[in-house]
ZADO-1210 file (C-alpha; in nm, 4 decimals, padded with zeros to 6 digits):
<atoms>
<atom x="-09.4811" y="-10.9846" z="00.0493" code="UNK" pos="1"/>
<atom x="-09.1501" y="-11.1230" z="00.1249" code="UNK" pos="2"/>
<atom x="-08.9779" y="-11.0030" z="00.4604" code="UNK" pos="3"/>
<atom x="-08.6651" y="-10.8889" z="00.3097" code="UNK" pos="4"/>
<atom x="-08.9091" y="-10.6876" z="00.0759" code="UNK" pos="5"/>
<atom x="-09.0994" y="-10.5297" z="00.3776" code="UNK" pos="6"/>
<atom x="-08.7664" y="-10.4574" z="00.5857" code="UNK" pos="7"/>
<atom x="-08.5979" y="-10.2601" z="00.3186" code="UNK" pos="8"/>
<atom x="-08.9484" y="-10.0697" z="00.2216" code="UNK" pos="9"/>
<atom x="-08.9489" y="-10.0021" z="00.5909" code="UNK" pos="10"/>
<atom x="-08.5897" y="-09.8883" z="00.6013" code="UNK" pos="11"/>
<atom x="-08.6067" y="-09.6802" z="00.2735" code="UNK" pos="12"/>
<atom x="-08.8815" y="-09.4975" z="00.4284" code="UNK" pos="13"/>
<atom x="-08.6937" y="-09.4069" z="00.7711" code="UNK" pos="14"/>
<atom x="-08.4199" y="-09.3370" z="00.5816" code="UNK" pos="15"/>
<atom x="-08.6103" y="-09.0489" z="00.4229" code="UNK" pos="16"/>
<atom x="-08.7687" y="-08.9096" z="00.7206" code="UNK" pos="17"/>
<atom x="-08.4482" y="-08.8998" z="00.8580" code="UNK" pos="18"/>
<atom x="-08.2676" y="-08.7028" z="00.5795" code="UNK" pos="19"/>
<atom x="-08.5327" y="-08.4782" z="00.5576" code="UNK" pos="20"/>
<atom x="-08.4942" y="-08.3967" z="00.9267" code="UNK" pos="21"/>
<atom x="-08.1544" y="-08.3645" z="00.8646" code="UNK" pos="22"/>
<atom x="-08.1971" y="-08.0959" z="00.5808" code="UNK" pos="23"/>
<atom x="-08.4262" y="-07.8990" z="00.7999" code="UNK" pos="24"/>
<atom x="-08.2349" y="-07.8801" z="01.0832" code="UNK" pos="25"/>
<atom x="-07.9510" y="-07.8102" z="00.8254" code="UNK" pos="26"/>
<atom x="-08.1118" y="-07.5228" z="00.6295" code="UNK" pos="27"/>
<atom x="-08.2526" y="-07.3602" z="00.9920" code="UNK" pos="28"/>
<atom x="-07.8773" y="-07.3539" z="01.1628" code="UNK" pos="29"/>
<atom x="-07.7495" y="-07.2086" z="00.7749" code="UNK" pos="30"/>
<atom x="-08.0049" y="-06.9404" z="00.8147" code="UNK" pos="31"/>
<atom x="-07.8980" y="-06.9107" z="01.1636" code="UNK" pos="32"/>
<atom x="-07.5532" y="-06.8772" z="01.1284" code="UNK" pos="33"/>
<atom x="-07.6013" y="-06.5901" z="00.8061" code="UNK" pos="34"/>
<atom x="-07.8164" y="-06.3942" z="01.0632" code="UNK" pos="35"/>
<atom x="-07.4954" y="-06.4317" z="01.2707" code="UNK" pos="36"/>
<atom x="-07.2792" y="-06.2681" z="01.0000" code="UNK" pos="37"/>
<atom x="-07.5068" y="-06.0004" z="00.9361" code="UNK" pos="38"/>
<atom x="-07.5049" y="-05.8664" z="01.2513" code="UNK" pos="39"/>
<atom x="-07.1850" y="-05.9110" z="01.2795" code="UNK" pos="40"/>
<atom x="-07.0966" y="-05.7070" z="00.9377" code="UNK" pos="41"/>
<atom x="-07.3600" y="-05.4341" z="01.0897" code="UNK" pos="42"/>
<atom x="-07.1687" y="-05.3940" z="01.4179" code="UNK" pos="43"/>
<atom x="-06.7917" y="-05.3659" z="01.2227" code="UNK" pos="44"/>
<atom x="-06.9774" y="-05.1138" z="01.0091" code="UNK" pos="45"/>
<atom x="-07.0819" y="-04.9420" z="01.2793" code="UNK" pos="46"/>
<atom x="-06.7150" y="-04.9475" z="01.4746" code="UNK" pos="47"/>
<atom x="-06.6023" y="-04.7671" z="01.1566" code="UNK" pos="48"/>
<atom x="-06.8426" y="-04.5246" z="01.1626" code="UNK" pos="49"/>
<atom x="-06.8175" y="-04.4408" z="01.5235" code="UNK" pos="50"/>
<atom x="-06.4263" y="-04.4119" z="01.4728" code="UNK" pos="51"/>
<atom x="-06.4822" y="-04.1931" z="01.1968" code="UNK" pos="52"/>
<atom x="-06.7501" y="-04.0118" z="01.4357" code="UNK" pos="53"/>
<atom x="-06.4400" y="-03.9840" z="01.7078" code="UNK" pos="54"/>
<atom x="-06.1792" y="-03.8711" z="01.4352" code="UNK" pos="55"/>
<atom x="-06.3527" y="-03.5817" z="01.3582" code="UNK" pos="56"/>
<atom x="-06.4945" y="-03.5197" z="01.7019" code="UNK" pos="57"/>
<atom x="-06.0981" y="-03.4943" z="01.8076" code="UNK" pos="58"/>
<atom x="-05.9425" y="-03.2790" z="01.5906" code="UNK" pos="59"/>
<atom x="-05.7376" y="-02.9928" z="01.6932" code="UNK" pos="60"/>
<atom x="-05.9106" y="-02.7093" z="01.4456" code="UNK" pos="61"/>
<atom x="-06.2457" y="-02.8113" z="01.6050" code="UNK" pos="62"/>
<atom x="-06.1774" y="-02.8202" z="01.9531" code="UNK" pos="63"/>
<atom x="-05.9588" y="-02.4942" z="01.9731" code="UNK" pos="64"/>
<atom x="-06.2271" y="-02.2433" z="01.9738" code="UNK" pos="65"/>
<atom x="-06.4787" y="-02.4740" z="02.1378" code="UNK" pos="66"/>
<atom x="-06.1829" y="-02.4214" z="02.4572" code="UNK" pos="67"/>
<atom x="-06.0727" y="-02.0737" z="02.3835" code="UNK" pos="68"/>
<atom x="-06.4994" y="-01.9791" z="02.3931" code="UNK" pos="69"/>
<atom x="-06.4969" y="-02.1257" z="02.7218" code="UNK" pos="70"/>
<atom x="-06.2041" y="-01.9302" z="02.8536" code="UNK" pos="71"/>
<atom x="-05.8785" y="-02.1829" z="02.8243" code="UNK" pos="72"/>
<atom x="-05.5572" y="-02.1103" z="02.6437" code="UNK" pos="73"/>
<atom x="-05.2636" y="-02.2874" z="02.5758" code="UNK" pos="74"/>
<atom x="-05.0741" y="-02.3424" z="02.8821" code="UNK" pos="75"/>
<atom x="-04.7423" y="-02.0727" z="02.9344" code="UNK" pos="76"/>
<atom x="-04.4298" y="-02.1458" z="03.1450" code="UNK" pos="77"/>
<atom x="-04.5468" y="-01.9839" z="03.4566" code="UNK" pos="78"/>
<atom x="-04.8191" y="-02.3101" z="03.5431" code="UNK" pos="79"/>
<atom x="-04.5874" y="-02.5644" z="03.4898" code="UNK" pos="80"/>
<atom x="-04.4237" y="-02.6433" z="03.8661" code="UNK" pos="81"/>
<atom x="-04.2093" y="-02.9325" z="03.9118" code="UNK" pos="82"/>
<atom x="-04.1658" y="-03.0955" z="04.2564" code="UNK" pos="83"/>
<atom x="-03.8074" y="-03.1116" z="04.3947" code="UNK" pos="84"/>
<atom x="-03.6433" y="-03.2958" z="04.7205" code="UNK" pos="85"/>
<atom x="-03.7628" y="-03.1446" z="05.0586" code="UNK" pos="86"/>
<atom x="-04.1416" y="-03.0504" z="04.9553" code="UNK" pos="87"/>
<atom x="-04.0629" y="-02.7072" z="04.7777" code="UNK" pos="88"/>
<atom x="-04.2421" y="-02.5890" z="04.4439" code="UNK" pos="89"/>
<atom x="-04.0560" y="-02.4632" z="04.1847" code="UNK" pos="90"/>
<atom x="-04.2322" y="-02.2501" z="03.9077" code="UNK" pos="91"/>
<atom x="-04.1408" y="-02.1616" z="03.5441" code="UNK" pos="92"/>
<atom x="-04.0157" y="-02.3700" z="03.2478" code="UNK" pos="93"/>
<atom x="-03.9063" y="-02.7702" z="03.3300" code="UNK" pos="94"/>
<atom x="-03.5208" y="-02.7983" z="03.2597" code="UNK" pos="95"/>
<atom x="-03.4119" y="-03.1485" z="03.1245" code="UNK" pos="96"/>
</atoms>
């Protein structure tokens, strides 16, 4: 066979082997990085379930007689103090 023949046989055939590694290594990191975005589309569904979860968790018309069963009410005038000056305590309603 002629040289020239041989050497590009040769070369055709590492050129192969070495787009074929190529592809591999191409369709593993593509399979890698979809993985990636799944999990990453599972966790933002999840953040929207769990503020859905906290939404409702917080409202008003749940938590009212959830308190008022465990004794609290609405706070009145008479437990709000303000501090003044000189250390004293005034109690009843906050003028501003």
């Amino acid at each position: 066979m002629h040289p020239v023949t041989v050497s590009a046989a040769f070369l055709a055939i590492s050129s192969a082997f070495l787009l074929y590694g190529l592809s591999y290594e191409t369709r593993q990191l593509e399979a890698r990085v979809n993985q990636e975005q799944r999990l990453a589309d599972e966790a933002r569904s999840d953040i929207a379930v769990l503020k859905a979860e906290r939404a409702h968790l917080l409202r008003p018309s749940r938590i009212e007689p959830l308190a008022r069963a465990q004794g609290l009410a609405p706070i009145t005038d008479g437990q709000i103090v303000e501090a003044v000056p000189g250390g004293t305590i005034q109690t009843g309603a906050i003028a501003r």
